[in-house]
MILOKOL-910956 format. One line per field, with one value per residue (C-alpha): residue number from 0; residue in three letters; chain; z, x, y. Coordinates in Angstrom, 3 decimals, decimal comma, padded with zeros to 6 digits, always signed. Layout:
BEGIN
k	[NUM | ...]
r	[ALA | ...]
c	[A | ...]
pz	[Z | ...]
px	[X | ...]
py	[Y | ...]
! end
This chain:
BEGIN
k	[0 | 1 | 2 | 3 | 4 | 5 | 6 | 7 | 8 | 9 | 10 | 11 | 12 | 13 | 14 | 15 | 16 | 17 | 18 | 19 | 20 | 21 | 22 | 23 | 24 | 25 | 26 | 27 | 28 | 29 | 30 | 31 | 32 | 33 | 34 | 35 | 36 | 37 | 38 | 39 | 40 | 41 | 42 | 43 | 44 | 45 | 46 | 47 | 48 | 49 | 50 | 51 | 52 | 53 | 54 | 55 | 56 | 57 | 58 | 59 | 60 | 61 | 62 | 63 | 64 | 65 | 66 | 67 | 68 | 69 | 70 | 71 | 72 | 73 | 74 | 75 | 76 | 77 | 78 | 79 | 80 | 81 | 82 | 83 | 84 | 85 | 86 | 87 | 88 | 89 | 90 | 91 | 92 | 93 | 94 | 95 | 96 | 97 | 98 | 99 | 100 | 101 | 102 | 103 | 104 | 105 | 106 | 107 | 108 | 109 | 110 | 111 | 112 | 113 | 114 | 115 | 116 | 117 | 118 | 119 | 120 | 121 | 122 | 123 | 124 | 125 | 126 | 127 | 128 | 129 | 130 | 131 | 132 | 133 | 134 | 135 | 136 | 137 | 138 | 139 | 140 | 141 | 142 | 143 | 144 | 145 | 146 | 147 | 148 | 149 | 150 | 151 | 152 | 153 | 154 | 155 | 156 | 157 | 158 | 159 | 160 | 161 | 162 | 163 | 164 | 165 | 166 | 167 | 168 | 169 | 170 | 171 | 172 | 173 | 174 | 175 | 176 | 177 | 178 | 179 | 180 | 181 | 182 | 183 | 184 | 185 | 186 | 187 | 188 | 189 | 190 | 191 | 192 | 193 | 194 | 195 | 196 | 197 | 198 | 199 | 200 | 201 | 202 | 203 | 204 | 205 | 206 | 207 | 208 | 209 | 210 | 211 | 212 | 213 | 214 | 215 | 216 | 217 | 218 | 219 | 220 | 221 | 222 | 223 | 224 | 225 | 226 | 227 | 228 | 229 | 230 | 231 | 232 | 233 | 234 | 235 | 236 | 237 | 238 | 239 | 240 | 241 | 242 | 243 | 244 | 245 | 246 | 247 | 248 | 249 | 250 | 251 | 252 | 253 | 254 | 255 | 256 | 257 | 258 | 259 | 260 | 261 | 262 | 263 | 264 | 265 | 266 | 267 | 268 | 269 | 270 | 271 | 272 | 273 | 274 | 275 | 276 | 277 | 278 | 279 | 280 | 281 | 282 | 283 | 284 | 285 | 286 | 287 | 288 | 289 | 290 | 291 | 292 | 293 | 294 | 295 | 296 | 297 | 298 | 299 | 300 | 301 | 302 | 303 | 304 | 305 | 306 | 307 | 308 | 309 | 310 | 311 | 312 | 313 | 314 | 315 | 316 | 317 | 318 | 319 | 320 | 321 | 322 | 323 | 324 | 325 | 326 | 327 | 328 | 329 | 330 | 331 | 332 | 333 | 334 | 335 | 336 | 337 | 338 | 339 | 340 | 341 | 342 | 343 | 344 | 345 | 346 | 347 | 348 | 349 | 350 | 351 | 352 | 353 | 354 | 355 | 356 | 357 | 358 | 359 | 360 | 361 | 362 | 363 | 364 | 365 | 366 | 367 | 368 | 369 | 370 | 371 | 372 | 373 | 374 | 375 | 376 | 377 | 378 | 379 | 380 | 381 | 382 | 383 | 384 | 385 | 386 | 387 | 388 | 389 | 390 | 391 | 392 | 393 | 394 | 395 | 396 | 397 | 398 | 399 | 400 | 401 | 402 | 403 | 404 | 405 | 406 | 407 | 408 | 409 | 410 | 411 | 412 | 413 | 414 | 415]
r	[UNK | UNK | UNK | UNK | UNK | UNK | UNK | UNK | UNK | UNK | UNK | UNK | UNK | UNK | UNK | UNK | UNK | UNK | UNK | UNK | UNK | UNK | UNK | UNK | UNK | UNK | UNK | UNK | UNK | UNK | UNK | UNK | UNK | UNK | UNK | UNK | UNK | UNK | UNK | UNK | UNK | UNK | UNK | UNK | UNK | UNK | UNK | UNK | UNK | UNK | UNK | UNK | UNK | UNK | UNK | UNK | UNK | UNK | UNK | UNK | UNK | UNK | UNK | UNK | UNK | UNK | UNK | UNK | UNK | UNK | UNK | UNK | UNK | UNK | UNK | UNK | UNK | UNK | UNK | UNK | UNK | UNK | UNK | UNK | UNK | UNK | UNK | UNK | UNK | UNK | UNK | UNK | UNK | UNK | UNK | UNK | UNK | UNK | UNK | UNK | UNK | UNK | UNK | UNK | UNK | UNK | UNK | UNK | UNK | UNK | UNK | UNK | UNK | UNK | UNK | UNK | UNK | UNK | UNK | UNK | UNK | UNK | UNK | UNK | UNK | UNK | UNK | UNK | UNK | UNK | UNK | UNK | UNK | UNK | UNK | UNK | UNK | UNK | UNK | UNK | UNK | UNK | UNK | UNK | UNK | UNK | UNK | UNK | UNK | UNK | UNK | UNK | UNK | UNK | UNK | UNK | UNK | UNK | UNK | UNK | UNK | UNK | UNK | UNK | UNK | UNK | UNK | UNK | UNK | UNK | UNK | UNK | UNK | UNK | UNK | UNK | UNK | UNK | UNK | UNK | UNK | UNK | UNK | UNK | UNK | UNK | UNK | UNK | UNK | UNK | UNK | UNK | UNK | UNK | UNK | UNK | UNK | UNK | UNK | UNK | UNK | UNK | UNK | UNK | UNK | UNK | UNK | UNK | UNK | UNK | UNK | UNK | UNK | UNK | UNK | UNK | UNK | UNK | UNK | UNK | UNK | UNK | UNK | UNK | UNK | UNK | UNK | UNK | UNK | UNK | UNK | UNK | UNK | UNK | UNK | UNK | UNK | UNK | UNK | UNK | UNK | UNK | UNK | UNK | UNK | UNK | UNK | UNK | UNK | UNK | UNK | UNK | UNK | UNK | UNK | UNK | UNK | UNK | UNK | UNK | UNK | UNK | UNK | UNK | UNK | UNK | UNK | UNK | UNK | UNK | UNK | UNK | UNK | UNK | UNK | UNK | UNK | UNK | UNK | UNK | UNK | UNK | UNK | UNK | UNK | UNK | UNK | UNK | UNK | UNK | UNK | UNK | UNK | UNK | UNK | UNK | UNK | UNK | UNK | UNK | UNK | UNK | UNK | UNK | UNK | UNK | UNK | UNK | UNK | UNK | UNK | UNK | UNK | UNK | UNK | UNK | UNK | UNK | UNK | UNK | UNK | UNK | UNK | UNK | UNK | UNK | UNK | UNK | UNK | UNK | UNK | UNK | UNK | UNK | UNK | UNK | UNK | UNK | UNK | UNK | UNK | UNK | UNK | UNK | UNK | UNK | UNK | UNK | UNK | UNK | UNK | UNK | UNK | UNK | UNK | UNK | UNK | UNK | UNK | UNK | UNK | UNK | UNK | UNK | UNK | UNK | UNK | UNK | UNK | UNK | UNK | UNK | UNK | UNK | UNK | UNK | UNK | UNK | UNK | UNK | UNK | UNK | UNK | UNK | UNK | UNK | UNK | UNK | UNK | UNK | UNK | UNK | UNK | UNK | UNK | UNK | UNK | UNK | UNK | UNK | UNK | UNK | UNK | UNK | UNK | UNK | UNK | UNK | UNK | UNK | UNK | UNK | UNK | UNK | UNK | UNK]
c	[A | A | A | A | A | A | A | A | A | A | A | A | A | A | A | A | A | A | A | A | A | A | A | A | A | A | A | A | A | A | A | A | A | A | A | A | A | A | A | A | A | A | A | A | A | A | A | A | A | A | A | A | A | A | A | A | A | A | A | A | A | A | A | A | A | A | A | A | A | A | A | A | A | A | A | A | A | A | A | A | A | A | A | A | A | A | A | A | A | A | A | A | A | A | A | A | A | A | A | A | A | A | A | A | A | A | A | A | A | A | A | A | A | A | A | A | A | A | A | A | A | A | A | A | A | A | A | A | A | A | A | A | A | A | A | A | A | A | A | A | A | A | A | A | A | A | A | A | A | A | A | A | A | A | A | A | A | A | A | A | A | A | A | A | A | A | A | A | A | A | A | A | A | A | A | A | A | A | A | A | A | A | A | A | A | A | A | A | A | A | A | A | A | A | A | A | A | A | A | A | A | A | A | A | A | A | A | A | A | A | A | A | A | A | A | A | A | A | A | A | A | A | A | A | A | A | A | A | A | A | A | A | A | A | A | A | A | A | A | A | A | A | A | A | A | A | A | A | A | A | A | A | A | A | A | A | A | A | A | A | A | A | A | A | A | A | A | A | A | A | A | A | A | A | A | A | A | A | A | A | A | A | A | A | A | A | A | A | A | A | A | A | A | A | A | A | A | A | A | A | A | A | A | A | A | A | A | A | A | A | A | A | A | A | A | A | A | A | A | A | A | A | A | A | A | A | A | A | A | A | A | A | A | A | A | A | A | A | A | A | A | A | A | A | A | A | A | A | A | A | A | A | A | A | A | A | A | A | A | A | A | A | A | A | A | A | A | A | A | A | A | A | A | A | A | A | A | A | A | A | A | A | A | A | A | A | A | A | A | A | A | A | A | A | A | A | A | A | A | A | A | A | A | A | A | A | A | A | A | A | A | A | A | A | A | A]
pz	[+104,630 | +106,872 | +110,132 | +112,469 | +113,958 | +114,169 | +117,895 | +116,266 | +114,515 | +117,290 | +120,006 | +117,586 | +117,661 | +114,143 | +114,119 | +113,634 | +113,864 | +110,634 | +110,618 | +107,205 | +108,582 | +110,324 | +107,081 | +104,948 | +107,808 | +109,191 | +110,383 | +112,330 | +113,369 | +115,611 | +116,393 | +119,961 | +122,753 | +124,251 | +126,037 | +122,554 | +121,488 | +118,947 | +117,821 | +115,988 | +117,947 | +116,272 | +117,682 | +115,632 | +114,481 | +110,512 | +108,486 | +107,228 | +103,899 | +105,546 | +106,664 | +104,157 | +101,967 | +104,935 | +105,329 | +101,519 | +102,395 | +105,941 | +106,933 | +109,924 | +107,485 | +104,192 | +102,896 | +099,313 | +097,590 | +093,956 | +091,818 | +088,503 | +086,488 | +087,993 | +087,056 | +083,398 | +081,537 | +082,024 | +085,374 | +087,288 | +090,287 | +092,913 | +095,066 | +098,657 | +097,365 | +094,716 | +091,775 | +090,966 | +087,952 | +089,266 | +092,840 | +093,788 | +097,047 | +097,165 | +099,737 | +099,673 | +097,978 | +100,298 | +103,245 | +105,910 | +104,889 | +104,569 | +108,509 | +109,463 | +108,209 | +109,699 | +106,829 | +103,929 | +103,669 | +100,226 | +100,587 | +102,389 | +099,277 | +097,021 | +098,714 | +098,762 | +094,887 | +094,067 | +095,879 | +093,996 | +090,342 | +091,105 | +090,214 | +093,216 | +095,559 | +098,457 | +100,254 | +102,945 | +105,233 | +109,340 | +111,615 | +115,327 | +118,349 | +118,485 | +121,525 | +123,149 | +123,141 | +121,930 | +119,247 | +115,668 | +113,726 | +109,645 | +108,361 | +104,603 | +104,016 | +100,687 | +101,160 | +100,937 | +104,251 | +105,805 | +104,630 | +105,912 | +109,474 | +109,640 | +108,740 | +111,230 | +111,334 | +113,926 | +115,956 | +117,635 | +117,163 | +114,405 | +112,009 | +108,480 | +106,714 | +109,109 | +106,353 | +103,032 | +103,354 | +103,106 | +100,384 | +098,100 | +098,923 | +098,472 | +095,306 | +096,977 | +094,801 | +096,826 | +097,331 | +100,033 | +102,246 | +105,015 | +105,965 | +104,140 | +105,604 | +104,954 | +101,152 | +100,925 | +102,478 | +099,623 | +096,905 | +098,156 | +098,215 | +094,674 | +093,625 | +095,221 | +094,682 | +091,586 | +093,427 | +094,951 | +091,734 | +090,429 | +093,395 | +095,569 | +091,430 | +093,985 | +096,700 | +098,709 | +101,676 | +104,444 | +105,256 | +107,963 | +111,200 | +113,415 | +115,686 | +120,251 | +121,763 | +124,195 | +127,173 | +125,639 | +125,819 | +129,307 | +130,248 | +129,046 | +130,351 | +134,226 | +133,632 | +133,439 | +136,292 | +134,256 | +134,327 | +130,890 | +131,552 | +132,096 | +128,368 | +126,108 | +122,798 | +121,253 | +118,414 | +117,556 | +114,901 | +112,785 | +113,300 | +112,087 | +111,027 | +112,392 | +115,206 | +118,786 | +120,043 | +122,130 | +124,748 | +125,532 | +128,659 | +130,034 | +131,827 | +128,557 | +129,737 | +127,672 | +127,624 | +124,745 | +123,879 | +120,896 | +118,590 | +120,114 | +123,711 | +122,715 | +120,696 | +121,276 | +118,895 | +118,556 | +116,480 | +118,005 | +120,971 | +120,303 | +121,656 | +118,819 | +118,322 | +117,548 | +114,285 | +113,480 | +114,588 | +111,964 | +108,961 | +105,526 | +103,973 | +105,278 | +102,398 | +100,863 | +098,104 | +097,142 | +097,116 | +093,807 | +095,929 | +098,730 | +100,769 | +103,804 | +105,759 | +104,192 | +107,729 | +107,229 | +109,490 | +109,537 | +112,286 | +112,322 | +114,233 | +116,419 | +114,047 | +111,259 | +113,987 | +114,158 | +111,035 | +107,974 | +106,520 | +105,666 | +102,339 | +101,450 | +099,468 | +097,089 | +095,379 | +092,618 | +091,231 | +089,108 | +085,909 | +087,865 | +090,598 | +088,363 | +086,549 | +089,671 | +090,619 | +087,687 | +087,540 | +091,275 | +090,452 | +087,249 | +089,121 | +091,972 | +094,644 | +094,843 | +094,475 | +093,264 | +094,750 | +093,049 | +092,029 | +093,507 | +092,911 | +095,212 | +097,009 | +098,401 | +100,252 | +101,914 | +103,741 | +105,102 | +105,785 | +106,926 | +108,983 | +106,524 | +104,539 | +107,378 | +108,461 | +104,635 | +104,205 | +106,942 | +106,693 | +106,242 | +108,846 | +111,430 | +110,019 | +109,981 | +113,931 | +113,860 | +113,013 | +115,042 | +117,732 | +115,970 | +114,573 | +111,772 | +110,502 | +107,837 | +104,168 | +101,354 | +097,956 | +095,331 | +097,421 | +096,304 | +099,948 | +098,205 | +096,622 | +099,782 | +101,784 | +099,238 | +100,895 | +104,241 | +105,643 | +107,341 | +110,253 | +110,214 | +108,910 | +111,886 | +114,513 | +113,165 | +113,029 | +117,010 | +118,282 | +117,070 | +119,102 | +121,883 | +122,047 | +121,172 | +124,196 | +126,655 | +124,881 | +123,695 | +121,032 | +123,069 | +123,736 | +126,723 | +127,519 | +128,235 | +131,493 | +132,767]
px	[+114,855 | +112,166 | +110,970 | +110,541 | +107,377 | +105,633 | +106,542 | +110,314 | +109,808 | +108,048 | +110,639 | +113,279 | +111,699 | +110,495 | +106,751 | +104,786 | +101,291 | +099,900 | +097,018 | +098,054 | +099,135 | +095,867 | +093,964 | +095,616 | +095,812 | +092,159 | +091,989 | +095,328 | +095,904 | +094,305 | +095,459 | +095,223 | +096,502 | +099,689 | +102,623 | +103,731 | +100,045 | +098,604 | +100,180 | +099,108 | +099,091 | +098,828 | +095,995 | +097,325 | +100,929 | +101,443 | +102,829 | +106,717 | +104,773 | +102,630 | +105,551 | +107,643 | +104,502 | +104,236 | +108,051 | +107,458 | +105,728 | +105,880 | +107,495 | +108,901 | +110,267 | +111,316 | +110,761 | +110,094 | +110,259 | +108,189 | +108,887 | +109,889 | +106,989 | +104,971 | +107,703 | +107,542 | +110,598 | +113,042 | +112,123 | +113,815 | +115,023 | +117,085 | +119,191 | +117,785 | +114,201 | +113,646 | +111,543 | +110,272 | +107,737 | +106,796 | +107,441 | +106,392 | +104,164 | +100,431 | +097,604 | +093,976 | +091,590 | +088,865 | +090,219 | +088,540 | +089,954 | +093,367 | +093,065 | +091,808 | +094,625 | +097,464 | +099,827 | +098,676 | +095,816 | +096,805 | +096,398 | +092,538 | +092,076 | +093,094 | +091,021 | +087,985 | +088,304 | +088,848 | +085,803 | +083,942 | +085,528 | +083,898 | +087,764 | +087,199 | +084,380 | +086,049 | +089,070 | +091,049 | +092,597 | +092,972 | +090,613 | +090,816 | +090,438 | +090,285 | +091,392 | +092,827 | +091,299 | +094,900 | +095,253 | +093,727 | +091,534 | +090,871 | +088,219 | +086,727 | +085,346 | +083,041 | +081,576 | +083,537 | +082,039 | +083,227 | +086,797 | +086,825 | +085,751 | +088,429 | +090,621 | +093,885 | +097,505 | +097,779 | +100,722 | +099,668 | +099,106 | +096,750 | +096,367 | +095,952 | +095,406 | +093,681 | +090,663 | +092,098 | +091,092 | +087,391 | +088,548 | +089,971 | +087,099 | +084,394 | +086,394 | +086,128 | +087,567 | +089,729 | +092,600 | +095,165 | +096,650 | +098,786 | +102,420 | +105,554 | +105,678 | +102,354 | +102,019 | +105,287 | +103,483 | +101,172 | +103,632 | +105,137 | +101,457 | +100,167 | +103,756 | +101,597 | +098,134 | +096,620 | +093,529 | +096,160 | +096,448 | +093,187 | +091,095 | +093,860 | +094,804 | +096,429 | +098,103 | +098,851 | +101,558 | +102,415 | +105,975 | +106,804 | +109,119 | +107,581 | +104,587 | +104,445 | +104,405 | +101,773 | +104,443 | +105,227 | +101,474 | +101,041 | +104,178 | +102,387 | +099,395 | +101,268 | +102,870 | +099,625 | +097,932 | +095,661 | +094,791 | +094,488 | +091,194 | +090,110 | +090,789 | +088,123 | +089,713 | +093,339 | +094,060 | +097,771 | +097,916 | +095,394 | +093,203 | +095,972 | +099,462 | +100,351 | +098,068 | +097,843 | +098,151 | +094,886 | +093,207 | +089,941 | +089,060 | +085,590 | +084,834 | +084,570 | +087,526 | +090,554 | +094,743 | +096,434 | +099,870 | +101,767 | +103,687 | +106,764 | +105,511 | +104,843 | +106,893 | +110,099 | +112,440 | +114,832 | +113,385 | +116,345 | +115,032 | +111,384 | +110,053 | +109,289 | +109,008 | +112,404 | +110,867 | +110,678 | +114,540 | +115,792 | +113,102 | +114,551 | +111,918 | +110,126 | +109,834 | +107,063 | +108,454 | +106,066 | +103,130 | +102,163 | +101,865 | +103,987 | +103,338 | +105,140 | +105,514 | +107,414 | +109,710 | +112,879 | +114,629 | +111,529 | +110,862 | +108,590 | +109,299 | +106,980 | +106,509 | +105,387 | +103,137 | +100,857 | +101,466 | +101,805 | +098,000 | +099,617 | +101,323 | +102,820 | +105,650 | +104,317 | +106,285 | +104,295 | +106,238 | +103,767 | +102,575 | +098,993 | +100,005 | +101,171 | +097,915 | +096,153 | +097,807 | +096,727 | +093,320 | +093,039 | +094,210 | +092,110 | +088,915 | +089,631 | +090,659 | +094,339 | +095,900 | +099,551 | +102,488 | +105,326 | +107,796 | +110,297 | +113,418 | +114,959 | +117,485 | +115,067 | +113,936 | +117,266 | +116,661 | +113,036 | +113,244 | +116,670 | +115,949 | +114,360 | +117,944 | +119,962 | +118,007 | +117,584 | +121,520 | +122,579 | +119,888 | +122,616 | +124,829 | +121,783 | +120,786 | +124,775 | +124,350 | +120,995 | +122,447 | +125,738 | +123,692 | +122,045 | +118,558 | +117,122 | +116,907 | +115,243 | +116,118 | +115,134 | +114,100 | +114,194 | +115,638 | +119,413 | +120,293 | +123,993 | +124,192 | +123,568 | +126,033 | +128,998 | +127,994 | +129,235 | +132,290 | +133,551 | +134,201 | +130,876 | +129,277 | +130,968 | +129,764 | +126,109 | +126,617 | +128,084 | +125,636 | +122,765 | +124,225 | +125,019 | +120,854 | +119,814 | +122,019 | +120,515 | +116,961 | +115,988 | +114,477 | +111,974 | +108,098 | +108,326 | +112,223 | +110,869 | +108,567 | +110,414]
py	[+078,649 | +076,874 | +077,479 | +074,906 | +076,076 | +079,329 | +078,872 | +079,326 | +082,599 | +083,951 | +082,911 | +084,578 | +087,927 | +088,162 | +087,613 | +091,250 | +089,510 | +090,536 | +087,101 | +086,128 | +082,168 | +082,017 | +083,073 | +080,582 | +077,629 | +078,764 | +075,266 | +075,314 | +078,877 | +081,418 | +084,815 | +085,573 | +088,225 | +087,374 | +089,848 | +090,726 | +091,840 | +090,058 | +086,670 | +082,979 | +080,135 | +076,359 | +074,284 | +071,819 | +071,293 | +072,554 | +069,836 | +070,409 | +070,777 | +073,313 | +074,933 | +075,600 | +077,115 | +079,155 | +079,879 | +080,929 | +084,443 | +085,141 | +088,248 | +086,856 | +085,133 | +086,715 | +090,570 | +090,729 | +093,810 | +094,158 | +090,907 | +091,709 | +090,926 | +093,980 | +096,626 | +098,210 | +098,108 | +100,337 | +101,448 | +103,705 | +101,222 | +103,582 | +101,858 | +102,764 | +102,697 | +100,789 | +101,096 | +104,395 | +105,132 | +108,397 | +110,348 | +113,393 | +115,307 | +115,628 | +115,769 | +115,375 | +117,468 | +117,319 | +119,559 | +117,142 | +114,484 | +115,780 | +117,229 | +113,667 | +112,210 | +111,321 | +113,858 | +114,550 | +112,032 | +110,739 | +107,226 | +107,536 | +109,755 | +107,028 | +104,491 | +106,571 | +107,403 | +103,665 | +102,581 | +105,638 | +105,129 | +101,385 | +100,182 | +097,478 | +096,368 | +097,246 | +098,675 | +096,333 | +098,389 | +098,871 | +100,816 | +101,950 | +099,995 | +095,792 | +093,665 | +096,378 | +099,703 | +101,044 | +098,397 | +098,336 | +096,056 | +094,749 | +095,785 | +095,845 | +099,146 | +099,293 | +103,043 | +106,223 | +107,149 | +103,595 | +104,837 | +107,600 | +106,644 | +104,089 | +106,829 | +106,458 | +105,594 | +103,024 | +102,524 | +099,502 | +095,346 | +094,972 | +091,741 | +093,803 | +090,115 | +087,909 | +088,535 | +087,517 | +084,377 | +085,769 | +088,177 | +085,063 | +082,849 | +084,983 | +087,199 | +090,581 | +092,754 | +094,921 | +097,303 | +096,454 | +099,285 | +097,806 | +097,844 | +097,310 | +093,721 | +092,704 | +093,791 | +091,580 | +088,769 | +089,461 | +089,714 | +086,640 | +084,891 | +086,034 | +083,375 | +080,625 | +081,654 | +083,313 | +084,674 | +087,130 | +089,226 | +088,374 | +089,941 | +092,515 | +094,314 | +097,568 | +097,503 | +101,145 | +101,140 | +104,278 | +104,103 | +102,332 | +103,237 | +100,537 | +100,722 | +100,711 | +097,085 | +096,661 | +097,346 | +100,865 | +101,773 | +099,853 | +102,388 | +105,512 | +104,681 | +104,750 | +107,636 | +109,722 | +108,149 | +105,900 | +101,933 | +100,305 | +099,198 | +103,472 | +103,523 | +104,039 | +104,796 | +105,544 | +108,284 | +108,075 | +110,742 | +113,105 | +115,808 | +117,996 | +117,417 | +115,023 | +115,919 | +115,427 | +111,626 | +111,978 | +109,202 | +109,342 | +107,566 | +105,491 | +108,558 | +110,902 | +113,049 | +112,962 | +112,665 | +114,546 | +114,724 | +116,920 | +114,412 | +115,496 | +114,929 | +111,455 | +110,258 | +112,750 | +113,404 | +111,078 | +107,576 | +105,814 | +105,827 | +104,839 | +101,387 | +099,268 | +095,421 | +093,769 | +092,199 | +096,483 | +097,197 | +094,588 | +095,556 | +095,090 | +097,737 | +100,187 | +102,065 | +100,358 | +098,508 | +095,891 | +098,574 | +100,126 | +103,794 | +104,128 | +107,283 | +109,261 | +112,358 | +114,886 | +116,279 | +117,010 | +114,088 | +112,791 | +114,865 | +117,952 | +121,056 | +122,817 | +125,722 | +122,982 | +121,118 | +124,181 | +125,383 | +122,451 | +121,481 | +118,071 | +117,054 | +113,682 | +112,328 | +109,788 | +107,109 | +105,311 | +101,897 | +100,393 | +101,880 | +100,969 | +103,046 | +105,839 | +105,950 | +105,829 | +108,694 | +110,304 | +109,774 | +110,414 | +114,086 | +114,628 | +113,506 | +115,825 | +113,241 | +114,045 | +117,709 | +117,209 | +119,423 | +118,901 | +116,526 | +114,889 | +112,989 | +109,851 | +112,215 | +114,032 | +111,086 | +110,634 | +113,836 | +113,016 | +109,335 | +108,940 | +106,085 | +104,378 | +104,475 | +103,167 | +099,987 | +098,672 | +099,540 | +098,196 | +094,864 | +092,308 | +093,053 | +092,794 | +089,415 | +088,017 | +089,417 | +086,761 | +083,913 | +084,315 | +083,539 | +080,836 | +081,842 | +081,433 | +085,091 | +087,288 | +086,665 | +089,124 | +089,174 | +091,935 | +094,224 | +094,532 | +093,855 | +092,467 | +095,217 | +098,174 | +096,112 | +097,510 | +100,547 | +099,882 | +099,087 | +096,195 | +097,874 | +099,293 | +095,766 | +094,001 | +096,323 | +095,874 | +092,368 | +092,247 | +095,326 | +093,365 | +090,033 | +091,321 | +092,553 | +089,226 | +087,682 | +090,475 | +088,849 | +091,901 | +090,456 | +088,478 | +090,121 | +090,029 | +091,833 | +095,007 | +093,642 | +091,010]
! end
């Protein structure tokens, strides 16, 4: 499946603005600020060759989970998610770090200790702020203390790979921590271009609910008296677990919120691009590490909000991301809990479990209404669709029509 244009996958809902088409078409494609936050526009027109190599790895496109020849054999693949060579909970060592972080701090733990073992040149990751005061930025961090100040779970527009272009030209060695999407733009990529593999050898993921459109944020933002432009800086999470969301304005005075005053408590009801509504994965499968927040119902409680120091679940699906995970601990990086086993996931990421299950009958619901739709690859998408009924299939399938009709789908739905 082709798209048309990347005006196409954008009209349809399904681009999440990670940069990676204007990377690889750096002559065509810009990313710029638009309703929807951060999106590529084409100065000029790809070529149908250009498009389907593009069609080939973009998210808004296709979701891959981990291709085959990265698993070692025998692997324990679970159903729901996926490969699994080891899984278990851990936090930081450094107790800093681990309060800085948005849980448990694992993966800013792994990133520091790769950039210290010298196992790559750099870490490519996302930092605070960009465009938007409330939005987040690449960056390529080569120092433990660069790392660590880019240290944040960002719930906002950000292009994670609008700099891999740099990172394969130049051959940066580094580590990739982004979203679930991205590393499967990555995955999908490293099929077309060797450099891939050659200079990103790890890639680390959080697990991924979906992040605030720009509207969401504009909404806050009125509710508390303030103009965007008042807005200094944005901290969604950390400083605690997870930590207040906390705005700091021009002025030096600040906003804060507790997690549940933000965000509330029900995830249904969060506002969240359509492109995140209708995700395949959010669990992280293409990533070698995988890491999320260990809340029953992914949810914490007040008592754990002032309470829990931060600990993460950690899924490692690689034998490179198992042996990370073990050299992390014995050089004093990582501390490890406990293990785990897949079940236990189905009671802290719930969510997570639904949308993948249910994948299919949201992209039948697509192209009822004639889009193009997602399509997915290594995730046994066939295969979770036995799990659900037709009745239950069909009223995915309609639900997720009868939004498209209403244009909910569209950037700019919420502020018309």
């Amino acid at each position: 499946m082709a798209a048309s244009s990347i005006q196409q996958i954008i009209n349809e809902g399904l681009c999440i603005g990670c940069g990676l088409c204007a990377s690889v078409f750096s002559e065509k494609v810009n990313i710029e600020l638009s309703v929807g936050g951060l999106r590529p526009k084409e100065n000029k027109c790809l070529t149908e060759k250009e498009l389907r190599y593009l069609s080939s790895f973009c998210p808004g496109v296709v979701q891959s989970g981990m291709p085959n020849k990265y698993l070692s054999e025998g692997v324990q693949i679970d159903p729901v998610w996926g490969p699994i060579e080891r899984i278990c909970a851990a936090h930081a060592s450094n107790d800093s770090v681990r309060h800085k972080s948005a849980t448990g701090g694992v993966l800013t733990a792994l990133a520091g200790f790769l950039i210290e073992s010298k196992m790559v040149d750099a870490v490519l990751h996302v930092g605070p702020s960009g465009l938007k005061p409330y939005f987040g930025h690449s960056t390529i961090s080569y120092t433990l203390s660069e790392v660590n100040e880019n240290c944040a779970s960002i719930y906002a527009s950000t292009s994670p790979l609008d700099k891999i272009k740099k990172v394969l030209d130049e051959g940066i060695r580094v580590a990739l921590v982004a979203k679930p999407c991205d590393i499967s733009a990555m995955r999908l990529l490293a099929k077309k271009d060797p450099r891939v593999d050659k200079y990103i050898p790890l890639m680390l993921s959080p697990f991924c609910g979906g992040f605030f459109p720009p509207f969401a944020m504009s909404n806050f933002f009125q509710s508390e008296g303030v103009r965007e432009e008042e807005v200094d800086s944005v901290s969604y999470r950390g400083n605690g677990c997870p930590g207040p969301t906390s705005i700091k304005l021009n002025n030096g005075s600040r906003i804060e919120k507790s997690y549940l005053d933000f965000w509330g408590t029900d995830s249904s009801q969060w506002h969240m691009p359509w492109r995140c509504r209708v995700c395949p994965d959010g669990t992280g499968e293409g990533a070698d590490i995988s890491t999320g927040d260990t809340w029953p119902e992914c949810t914490p409680t007040k008592e754990m909000i002032n309470n829990d120091l931060g600990t993460n679940t950690v899924i490692a699906r690689t034998s490179k991301g198992a042996e990370l995970l073990q050299f992390a601990e014995g050089s004093g990086y990582l501390t490890l809990d406990y293990e785990c086993v897949p079940s236990d996931m189905n009671k802290l990421q719930p969510h997570l479990a639904n949308k993948k299950i249910k994948a299919l009958a949201r992209f039948d619901g697509m192209r009822s209404c004639g889009q193009a739709g997602l399509s997915t690859i290594d995730l046994r998408a066939d295969l979770l669709t036995q799990s659900v009924s037709s009745h239950e299939f069909k009223k995915e399938s309609n639900g997720t029509a009868a939004r498209i009709k209403k244009g909910k789908h569209l950037d700019d739905y919420e502020i018309k």
